[in-house]
SERO-4910 file (N, C-alpha, C, O; in steps of 0.05 Angstrom, whole numbers):
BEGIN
 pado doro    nc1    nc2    nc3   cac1   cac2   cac3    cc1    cc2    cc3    oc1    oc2    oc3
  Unk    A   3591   2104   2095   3599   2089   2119   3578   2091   2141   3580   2081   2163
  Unk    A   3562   2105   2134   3538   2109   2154   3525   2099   2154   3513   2108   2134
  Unk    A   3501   2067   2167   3486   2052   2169   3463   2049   2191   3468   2048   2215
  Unk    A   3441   2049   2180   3416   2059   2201   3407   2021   2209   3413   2000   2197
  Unk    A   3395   2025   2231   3373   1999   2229   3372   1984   2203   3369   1993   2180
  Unk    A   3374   1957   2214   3371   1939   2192   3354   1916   2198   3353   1911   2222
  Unk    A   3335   1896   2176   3337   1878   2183   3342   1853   2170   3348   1854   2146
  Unk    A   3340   1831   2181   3353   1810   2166   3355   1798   2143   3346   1776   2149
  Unk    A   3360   1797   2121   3354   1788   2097   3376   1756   2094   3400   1752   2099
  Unk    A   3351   1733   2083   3360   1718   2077   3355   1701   2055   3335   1711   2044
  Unk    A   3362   1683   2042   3353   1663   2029   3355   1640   2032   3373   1631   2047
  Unk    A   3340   1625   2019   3337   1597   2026   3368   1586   2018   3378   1595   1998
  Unk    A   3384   1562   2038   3409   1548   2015   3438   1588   2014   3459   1595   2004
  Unk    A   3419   1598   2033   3448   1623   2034   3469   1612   2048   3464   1597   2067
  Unk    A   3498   1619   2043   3521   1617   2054   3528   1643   2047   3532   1653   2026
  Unk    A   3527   1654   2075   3539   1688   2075   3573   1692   2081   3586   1709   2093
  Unk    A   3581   1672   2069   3612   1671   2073   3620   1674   2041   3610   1665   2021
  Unk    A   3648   1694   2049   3659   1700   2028   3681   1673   2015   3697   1676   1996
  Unk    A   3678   1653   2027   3694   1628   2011   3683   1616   2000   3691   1593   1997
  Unk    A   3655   1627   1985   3638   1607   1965   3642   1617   1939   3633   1606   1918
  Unk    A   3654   1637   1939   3655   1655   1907   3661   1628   1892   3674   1609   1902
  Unk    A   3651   1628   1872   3653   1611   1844   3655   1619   1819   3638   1635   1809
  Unk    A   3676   1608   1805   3682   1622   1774   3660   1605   1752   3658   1610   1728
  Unk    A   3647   1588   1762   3633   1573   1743   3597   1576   1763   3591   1582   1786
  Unk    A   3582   1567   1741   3555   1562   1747   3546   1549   1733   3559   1545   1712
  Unk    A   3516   1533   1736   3503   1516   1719   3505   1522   1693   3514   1506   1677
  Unk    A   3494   1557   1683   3490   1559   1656   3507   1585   1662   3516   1592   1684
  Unk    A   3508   1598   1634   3524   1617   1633   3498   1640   1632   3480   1642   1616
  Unk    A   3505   1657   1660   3491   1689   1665   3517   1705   1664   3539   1703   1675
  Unk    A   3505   1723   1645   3529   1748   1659   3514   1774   1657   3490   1773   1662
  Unk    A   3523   1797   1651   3510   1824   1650   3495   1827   1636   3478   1845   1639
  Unk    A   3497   1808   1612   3469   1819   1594   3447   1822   1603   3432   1841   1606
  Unk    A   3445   1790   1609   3414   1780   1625   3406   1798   1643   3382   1797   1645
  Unk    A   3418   1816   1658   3410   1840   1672   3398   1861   1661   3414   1877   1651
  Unk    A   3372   1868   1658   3370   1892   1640   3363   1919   1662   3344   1920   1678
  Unk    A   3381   1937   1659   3385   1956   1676   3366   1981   1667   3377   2001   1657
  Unk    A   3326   1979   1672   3317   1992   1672   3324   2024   1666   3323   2039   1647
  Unk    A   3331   2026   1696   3333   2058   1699   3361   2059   1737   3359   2046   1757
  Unk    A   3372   2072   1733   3385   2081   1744   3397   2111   1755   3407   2127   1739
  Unk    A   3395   2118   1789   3401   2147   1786   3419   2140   1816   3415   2126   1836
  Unk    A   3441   2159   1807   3457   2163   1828   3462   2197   1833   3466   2210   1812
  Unk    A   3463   2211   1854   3470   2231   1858   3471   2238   1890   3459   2224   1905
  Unk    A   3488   2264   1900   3493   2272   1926   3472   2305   1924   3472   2322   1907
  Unk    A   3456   2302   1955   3439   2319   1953   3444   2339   1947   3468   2336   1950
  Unk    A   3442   2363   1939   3445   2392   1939   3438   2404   1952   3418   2418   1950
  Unk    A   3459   2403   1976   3462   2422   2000   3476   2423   2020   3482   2401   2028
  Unk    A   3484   2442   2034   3501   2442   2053   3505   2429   2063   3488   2412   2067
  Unk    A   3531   2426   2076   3540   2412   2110   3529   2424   2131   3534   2445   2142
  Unk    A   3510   2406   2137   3498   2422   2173   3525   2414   2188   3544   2399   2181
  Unk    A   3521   2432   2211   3545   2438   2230   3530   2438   2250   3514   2456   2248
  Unk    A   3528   2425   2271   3508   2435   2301   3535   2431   2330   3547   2411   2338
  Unk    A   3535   2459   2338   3556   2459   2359   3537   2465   2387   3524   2485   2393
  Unk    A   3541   2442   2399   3541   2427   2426   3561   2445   2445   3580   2460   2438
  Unk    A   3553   2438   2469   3568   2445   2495   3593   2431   2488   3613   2446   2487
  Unk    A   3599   2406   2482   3623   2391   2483   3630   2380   2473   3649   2367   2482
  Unk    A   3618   2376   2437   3619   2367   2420   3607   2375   2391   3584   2372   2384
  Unk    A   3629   2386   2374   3613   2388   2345   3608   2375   2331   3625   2356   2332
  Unk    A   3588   2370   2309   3571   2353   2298   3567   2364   2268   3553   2383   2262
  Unk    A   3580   2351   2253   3574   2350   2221   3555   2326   2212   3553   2304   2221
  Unk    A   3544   2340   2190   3525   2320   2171   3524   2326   2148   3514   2347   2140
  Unk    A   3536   2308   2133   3533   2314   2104   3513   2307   2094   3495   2294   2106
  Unk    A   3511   2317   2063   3496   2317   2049   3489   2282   2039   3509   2269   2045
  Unk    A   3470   2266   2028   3477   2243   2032   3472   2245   2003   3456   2261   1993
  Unk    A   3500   2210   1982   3490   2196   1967   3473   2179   1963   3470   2160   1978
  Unk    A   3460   2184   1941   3438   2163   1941   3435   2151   1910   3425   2163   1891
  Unk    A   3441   2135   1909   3435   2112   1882   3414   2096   1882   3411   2083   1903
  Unk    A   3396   2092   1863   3366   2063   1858   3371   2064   1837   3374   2083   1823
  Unk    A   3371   2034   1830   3359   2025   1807   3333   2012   1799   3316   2007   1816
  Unk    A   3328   2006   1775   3305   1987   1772   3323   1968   1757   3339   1974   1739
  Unk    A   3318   1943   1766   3330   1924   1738   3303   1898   1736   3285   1891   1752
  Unk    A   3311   1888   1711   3299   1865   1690   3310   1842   1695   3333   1839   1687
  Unk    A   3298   1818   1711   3311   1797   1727   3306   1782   1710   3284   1788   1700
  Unk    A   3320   1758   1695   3304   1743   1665   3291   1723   1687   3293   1722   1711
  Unk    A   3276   1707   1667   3264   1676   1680   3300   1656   1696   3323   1656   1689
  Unk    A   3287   1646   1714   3294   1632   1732   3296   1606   1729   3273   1602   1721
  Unk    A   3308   1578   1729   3304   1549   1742   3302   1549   1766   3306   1567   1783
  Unk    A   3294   1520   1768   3278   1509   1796   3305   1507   1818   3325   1493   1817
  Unk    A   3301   1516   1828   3328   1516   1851   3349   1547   1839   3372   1551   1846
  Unk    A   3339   1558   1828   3363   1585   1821   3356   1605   1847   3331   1608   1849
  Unk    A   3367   1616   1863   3360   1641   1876   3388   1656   1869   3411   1649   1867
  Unk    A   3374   1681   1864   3398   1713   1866   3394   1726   1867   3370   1733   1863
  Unk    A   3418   1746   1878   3409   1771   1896   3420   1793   1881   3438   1790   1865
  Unk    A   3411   1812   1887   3414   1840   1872   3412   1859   1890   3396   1859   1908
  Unk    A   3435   1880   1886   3444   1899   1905   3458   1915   1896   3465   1917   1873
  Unk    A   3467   1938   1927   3489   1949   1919   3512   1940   1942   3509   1941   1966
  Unk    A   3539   1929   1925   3566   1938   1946   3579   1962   1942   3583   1978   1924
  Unk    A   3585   1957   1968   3607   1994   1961   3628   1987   1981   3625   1972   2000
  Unk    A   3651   1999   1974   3672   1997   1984   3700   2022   1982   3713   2030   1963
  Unk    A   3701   2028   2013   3726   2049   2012   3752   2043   2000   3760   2021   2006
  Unk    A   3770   2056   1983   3798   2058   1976   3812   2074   1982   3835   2075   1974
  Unk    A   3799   2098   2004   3821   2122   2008   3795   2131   2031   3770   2128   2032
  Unk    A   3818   2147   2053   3805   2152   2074   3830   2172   2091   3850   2161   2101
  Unk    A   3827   2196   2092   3841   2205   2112   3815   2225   2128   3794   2230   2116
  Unk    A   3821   2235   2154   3798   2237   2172   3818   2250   2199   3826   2237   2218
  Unk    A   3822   2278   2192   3840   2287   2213   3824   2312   2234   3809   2331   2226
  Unk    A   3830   2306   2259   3821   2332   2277   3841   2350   2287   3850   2342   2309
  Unk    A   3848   2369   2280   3875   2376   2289   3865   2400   2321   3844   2414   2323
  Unk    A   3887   2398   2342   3882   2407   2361   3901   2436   2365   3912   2438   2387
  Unk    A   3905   2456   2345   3927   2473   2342   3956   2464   2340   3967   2453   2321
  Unk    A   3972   2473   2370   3997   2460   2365   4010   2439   2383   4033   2430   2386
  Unk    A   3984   2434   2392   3990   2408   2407   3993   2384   2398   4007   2367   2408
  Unk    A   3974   2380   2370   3969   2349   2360   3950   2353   2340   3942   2373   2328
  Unk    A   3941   2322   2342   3915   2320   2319   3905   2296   2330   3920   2282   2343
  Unk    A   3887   2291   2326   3874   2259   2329   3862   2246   2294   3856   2262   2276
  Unk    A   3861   2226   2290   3865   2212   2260   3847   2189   2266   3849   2172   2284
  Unk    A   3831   2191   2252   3812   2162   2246   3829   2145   2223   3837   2155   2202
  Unk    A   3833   2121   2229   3848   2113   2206   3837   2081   2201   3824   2071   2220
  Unk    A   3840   2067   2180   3828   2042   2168   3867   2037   2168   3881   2056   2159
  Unk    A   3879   2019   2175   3902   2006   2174   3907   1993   2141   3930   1993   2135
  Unk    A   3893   1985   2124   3895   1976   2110   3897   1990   2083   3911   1982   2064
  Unk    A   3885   2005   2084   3890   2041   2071   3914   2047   2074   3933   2046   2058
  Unk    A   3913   2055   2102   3936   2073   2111   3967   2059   2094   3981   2073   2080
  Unk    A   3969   2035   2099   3996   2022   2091   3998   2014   2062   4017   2003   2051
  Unk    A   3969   2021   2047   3977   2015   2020   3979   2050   2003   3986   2054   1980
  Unk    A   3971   2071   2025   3973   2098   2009   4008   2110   2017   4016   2133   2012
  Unk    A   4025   2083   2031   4046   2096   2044   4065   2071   2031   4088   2064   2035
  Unk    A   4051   2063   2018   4076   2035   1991   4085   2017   2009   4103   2001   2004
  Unk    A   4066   2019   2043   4089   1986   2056   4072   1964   2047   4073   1944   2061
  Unk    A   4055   1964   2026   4043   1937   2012   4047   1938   1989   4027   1933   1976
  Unk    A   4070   1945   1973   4076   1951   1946   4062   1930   1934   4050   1936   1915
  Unk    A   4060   1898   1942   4049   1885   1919   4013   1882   1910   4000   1867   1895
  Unk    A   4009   1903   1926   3978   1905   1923   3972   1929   1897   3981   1952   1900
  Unk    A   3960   1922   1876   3956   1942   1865   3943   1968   1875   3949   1992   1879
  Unk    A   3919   1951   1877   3896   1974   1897   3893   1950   1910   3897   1926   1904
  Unk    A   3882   1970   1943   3867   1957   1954   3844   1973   1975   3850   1994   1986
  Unk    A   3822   1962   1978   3797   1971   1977   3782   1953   2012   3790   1932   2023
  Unk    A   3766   1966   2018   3756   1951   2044   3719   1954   2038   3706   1970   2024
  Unk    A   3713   1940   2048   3689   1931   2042   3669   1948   2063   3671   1945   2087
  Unk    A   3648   1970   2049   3637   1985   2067   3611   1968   2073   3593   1984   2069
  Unk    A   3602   1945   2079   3579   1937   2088   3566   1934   2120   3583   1928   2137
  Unk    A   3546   1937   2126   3537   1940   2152   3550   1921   2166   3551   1924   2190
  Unk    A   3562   1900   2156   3567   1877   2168   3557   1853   2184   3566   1837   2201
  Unk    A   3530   1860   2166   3511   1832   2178   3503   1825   2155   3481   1815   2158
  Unk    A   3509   1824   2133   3502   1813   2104   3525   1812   2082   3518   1813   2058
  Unk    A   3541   1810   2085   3565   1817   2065   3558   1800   2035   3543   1782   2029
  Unk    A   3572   1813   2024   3574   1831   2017   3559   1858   2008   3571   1876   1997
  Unk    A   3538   1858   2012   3520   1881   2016   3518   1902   2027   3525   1897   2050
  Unk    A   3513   1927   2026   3513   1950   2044   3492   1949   2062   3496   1956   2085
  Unk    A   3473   1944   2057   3457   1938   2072   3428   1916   2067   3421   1907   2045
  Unk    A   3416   1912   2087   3390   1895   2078   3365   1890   2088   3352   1873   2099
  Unk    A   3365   1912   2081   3335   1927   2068   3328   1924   2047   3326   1903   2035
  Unk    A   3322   1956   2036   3324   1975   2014   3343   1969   1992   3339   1969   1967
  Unk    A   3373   1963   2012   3398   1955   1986   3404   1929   1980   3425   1922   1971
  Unk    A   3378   1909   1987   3391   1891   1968   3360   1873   1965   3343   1878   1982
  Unk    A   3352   1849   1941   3326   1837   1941   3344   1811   1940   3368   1808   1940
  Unk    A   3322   1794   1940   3328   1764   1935   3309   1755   1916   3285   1761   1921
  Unk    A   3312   1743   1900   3294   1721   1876   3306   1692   1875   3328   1683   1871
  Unk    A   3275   1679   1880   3278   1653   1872   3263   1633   1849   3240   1628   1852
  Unk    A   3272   1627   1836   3269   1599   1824   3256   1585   1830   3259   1573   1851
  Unk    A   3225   1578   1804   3227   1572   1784   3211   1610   1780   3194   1620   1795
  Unk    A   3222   1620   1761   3216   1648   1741   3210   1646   1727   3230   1647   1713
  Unk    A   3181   1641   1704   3180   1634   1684   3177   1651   1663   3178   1645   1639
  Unk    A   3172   1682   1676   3171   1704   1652   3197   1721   1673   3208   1711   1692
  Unk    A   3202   1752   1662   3221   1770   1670   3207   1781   1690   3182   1785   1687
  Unk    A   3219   1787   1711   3207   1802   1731   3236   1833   1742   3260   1833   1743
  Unk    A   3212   1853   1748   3228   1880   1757   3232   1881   1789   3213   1875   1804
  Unk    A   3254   1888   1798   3264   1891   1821   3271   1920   1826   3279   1931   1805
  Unk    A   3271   1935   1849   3282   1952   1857   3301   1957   1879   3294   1948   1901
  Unk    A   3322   1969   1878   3343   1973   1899   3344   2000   1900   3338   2016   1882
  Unk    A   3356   2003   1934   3367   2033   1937   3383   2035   1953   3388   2014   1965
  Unk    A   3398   2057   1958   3412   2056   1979   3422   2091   1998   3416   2109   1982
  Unk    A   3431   2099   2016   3442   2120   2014   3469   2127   2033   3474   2107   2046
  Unk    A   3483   2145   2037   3509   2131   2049   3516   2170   2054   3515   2185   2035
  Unk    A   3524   2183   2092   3533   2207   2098   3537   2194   2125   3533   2174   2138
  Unk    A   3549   2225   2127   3574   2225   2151   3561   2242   2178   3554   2266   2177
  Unk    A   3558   2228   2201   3552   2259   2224   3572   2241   2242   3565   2219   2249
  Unk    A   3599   2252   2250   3616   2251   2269   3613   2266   2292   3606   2290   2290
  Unk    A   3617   2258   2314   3619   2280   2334   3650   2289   2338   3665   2269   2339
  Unk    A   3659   2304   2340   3684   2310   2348   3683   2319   2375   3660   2317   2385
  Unk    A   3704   2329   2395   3709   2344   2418   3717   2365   2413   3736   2367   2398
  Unk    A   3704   2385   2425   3720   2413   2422   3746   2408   2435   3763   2410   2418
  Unk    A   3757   2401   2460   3784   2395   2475   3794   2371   2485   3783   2356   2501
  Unk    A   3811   2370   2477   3822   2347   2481   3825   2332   2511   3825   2307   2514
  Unk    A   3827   2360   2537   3820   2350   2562   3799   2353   2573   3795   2353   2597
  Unk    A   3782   2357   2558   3744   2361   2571   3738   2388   2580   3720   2389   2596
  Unk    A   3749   2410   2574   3749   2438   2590   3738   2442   2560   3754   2454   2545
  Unk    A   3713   2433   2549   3702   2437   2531   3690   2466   2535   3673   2471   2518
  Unk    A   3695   2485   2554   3681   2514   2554   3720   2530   2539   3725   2553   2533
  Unk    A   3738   2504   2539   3760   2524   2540   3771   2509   2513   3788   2492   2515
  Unk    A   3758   2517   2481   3760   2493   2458   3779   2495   2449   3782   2518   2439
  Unk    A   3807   2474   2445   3828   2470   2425   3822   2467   2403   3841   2473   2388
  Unk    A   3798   2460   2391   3797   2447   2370   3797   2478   2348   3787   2500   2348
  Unk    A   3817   2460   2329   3827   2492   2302   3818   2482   2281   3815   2500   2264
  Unk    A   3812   2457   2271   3811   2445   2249   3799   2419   2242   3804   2403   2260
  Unk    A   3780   2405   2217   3776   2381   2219   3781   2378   2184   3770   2393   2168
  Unk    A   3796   2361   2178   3794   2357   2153   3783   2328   2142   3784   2311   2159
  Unk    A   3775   2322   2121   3773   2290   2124   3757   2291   2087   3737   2302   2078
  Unk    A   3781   2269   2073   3782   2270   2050   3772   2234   2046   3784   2217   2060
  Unk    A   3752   2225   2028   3749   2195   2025   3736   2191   2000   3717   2207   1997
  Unk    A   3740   2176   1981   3735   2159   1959   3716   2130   1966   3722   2116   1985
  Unk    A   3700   2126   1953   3689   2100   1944   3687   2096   1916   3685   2112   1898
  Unk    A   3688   2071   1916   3672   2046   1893   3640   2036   1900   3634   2019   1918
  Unk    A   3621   2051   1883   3595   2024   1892   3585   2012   1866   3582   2020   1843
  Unk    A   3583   1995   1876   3573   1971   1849   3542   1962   1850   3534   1947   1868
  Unk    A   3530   1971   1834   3504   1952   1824   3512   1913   1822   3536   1910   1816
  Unk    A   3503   1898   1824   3521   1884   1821   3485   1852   1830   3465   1856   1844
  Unk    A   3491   1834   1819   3481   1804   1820   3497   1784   1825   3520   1780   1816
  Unk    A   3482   1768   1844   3500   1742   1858   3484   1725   1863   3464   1730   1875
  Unk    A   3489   1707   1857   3480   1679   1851   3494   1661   1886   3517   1654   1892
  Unk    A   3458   1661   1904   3466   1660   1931   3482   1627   1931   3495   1621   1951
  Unk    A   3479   1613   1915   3488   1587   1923   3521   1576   1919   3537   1561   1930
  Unk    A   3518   1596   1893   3553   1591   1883   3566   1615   1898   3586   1609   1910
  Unk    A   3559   1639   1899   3573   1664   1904   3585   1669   1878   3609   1674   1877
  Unk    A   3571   1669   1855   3586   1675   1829   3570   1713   1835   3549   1719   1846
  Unk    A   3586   1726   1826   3573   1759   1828   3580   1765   1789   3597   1753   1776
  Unk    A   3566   1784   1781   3566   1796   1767   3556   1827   1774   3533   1833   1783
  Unk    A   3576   1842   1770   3574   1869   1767   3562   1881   1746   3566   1874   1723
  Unk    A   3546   1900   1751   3524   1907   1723   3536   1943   1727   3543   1955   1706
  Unk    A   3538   1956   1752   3551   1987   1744   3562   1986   1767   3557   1973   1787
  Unk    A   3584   2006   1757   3606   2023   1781   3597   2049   1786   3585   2062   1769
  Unk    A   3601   2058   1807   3598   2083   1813   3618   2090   1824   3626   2074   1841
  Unk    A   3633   2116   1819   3656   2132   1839   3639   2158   1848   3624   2173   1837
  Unk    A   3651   2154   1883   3641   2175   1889   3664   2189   1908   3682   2174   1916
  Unk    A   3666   2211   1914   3690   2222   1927   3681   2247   1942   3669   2264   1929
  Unk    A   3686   2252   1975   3679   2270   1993   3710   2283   2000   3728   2269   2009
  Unk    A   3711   2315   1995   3727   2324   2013   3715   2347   2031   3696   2360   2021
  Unk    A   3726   2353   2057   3716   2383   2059   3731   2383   2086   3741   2365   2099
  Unk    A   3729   2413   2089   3748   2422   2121   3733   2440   2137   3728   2460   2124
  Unk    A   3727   2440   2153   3725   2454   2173   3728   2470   2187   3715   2460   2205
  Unk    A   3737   2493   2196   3752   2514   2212   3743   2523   2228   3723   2536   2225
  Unk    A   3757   2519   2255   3748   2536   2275   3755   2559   2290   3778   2563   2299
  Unk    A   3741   2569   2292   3747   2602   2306   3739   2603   2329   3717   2613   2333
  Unk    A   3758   2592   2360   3758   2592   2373   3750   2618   2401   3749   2617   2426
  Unk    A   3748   2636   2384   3752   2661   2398   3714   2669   2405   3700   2678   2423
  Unk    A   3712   2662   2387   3668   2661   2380   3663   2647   2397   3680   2634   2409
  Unk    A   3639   2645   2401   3614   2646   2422   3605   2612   2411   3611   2609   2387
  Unk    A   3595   2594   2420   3583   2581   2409   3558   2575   2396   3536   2577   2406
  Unk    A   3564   2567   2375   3535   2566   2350   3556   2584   2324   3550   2582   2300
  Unk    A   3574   2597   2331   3585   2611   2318   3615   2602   2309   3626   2615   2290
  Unk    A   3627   2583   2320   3649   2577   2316   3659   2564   2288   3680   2573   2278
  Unk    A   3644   2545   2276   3649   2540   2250   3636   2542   2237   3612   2542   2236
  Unk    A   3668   2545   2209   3658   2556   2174   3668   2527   2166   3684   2511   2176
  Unk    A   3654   2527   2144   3661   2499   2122   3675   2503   2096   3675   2528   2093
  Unk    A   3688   2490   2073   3691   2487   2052   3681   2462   2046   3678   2448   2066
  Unk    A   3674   2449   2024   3671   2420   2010   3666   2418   1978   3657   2435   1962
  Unk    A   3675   2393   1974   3670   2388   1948   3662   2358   1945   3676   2340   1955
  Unk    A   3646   2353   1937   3633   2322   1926   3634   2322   1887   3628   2337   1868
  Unk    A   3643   2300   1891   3644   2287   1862   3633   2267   1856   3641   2248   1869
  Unk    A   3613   2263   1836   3602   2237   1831   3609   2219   1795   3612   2232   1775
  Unk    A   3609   2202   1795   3616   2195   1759   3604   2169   1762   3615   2154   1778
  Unk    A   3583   2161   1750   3568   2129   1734   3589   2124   1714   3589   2134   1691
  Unk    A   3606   2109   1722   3630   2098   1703   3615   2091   1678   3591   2090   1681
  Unk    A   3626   2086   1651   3611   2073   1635   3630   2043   1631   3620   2023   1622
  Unk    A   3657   2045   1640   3669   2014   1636   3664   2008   1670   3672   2023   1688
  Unk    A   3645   1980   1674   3655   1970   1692   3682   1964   1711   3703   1956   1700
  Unk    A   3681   1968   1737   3713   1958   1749   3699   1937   1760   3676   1935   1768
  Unk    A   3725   1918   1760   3716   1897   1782   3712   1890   1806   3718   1907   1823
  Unk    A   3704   1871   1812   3695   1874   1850   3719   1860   1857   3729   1841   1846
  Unk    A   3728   1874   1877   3766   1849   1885   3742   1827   1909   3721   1830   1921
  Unk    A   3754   1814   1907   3750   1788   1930   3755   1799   1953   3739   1793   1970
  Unk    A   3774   1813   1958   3776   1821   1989   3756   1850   2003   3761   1863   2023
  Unk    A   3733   1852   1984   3718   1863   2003   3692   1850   1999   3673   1866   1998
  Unk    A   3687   1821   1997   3668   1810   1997   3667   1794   2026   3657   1771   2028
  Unk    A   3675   1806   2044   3673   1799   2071   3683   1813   2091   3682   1837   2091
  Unk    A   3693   1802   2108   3697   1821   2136   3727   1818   2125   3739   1802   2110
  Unk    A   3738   1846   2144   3723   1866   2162   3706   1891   2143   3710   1897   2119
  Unk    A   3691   1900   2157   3680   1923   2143   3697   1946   2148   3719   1941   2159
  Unk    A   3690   1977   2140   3701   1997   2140   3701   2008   2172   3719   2021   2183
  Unk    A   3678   2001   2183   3678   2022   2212   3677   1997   2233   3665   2002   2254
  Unk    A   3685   1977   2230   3695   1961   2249   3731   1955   2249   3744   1945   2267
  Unk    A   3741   1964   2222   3770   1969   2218   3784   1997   2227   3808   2000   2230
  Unk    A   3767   2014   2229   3772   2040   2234   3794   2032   2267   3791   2012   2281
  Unk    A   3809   2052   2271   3830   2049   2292   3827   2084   2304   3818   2099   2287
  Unk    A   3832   2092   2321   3830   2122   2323   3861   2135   2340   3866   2119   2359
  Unk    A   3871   2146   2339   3897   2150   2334   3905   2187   2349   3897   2208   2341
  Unk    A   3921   2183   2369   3933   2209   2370   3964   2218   2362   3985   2206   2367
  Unk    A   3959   2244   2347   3990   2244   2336   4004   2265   2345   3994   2286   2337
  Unk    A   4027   2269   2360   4024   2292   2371   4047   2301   2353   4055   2289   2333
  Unk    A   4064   2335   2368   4071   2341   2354   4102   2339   2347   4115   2348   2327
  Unk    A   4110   2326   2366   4132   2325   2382   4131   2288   2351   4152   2277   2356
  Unk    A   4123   2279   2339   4124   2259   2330   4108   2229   2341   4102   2209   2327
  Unk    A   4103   2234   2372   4079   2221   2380   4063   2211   2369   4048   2224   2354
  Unk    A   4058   2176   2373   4032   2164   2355   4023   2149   2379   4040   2143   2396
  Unk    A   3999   2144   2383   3992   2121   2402   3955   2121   2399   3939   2140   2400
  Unk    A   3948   2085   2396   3926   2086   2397   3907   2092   2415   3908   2083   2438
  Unk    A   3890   2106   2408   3871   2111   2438   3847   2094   2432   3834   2089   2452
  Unk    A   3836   2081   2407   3822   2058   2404   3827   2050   2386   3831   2062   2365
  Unk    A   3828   2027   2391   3836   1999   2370   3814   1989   2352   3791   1992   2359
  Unk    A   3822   1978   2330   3798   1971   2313   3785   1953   2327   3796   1941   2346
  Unk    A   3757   1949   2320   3735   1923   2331   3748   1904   2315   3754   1885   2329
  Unk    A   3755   1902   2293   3764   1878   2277   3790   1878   2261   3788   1890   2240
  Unk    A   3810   1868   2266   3833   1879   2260   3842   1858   2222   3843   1833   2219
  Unk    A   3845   1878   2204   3857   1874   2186   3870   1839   2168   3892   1841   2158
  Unk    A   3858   1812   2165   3877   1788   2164   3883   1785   2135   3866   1781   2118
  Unk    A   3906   1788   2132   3917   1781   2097   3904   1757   2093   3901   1738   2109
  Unk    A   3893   1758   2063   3889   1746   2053   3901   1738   2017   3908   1752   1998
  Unk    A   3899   1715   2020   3918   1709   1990   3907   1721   1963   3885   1717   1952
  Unk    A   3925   1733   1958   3926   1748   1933   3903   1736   1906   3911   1718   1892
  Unk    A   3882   1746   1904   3862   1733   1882   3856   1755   1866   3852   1779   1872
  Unk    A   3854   1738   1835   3842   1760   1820   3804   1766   1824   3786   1753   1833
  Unk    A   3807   1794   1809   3787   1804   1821   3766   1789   1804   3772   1778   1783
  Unk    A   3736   1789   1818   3708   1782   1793   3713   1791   1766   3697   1788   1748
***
């Protein structure tokens, strides 16, 4: 969910809207025609830095990072497609707890109500982690190329991408940041990222690999210490290169993204909920489609 500087990637004849998906194309491409060189996904090996501030602590994780090489076949005259990675959240909890006063909660709404069954008719559902100036893409740079038409032999492409967390939290909740509430931070999240080819004119996508990746870890603070000294960590990262493809659902091939849906939330203890910021882009149903 973390996205640096970008810049613009386009193609000729692009429609960056998610209402162009198409089940059909000129000729029939699908995964074969992709030949998936070489591929490496993994999360670095190494700690959570922790850097404690006068008035705010600061985590950074370790970051994922996936590249491929892939085998683009020959092209026709007018073919352009793009090759990338999407990735997309399905689970997200993100709690700061303030002892026994409360907690504050980063929350994605759309998550939230399908991990709590008030959308029973969604099987899964998933939000689209892209910078949100290229969708479906994570980003566009590094994570995604474009090829055009006419191709007359195979040509090699490279993609990359990488994806970590540095939040700031508040030590107190009323700014007497020399006097810190803060006892706890937990924050547990899952993704889907897909290797994946799209055909810029139709929006036909083919998925070539899945990746699951999964972050938990907690934080603890020992308010009684000096600062620089206040927090210890636990964590665990999980990574798996699926070998059966999953599919890409339609509803995260556009907006909203993950950190423009985010809402931020105080809960107190007394049963207290109330937003203290509202998402940048709020959540719009969309009609039920099967997935790519």
């Amino acid at each position: 969910m973390g996205h640096g500087n970008s810049r613009q990637l386009s193609c000729p004849g692009e429609n960056n809207s998610n209402n162009n998906t198409k089940r059909r194309i000129s000729r029939n491409i699908d995964d074969s025609d992709f030949k998936i060189l070489n591929l490496e996904a993994k999360i670095d090996d190494r700690p959570i830095e922790i850097k404690e501030t006068e008035k705010v602590l600061i985590y950074i994780t370790p970051k994922f990072r996936a590249s491929a090489k892939i085998q683009i076949p020959p092209l026709l005259e007018g073919e352009e497609w793009q090759i990338g990675w999407i990735q997309a959240c399905d689970y997200m909890t993100f709690i700061n707890y303030y002892g026994n006063q409360g907690c504050t909660s980063w929350e994605i709404p759309q998550l939230r109500a399908s991990s709590n069954n008030e959308n029973a008719s969604r099987k899964s559902v998933m939000i689209s982690d892209s910078d949100g100036r290229f969708y479906p893409w994570y980003g566009e740079t590094t994570e995604v190329v474009c090829v055009q038409g006419p191709e007359h032999s195979f040509r090699t492409v490279r993609v990359a991408m990488d994806d970590n967390f540095s939040p700031k939290v508040a030590w107190s909740l009323t700014g007497e940041y020399l006097k810190p509430n803060l006892t706890k931070i937990h924050r547990s999240q899952s993704f889907y990222t897909w290797l994946a080819a799209r055909n810029s004119k139709t929006g036909f996508i083919v998925p070539l690999k899945t990746i699951r990746w999964k972050i938990e870890l907690d934080i603890k603070i020992n308010r009684r210490k000096g600062l620089g000294h206040r927090a210890t960590d636990t964590s665990n990262f999980e990574i798996t290169i699926q070998e059966k493809n999953r599919a890409i659902p339609n509803e995260i091939l556009g907006s909203p993204n993950a950190n423009s849906a985010q809402t931020f939330v105080w809960l107190g203890k007394n049963g207290e909920r109330r937003i203290i910021l509202p998402a940048k882009s709020e959540w719009t149903s969309k009609e039920e489609k099967e997935p790519l």
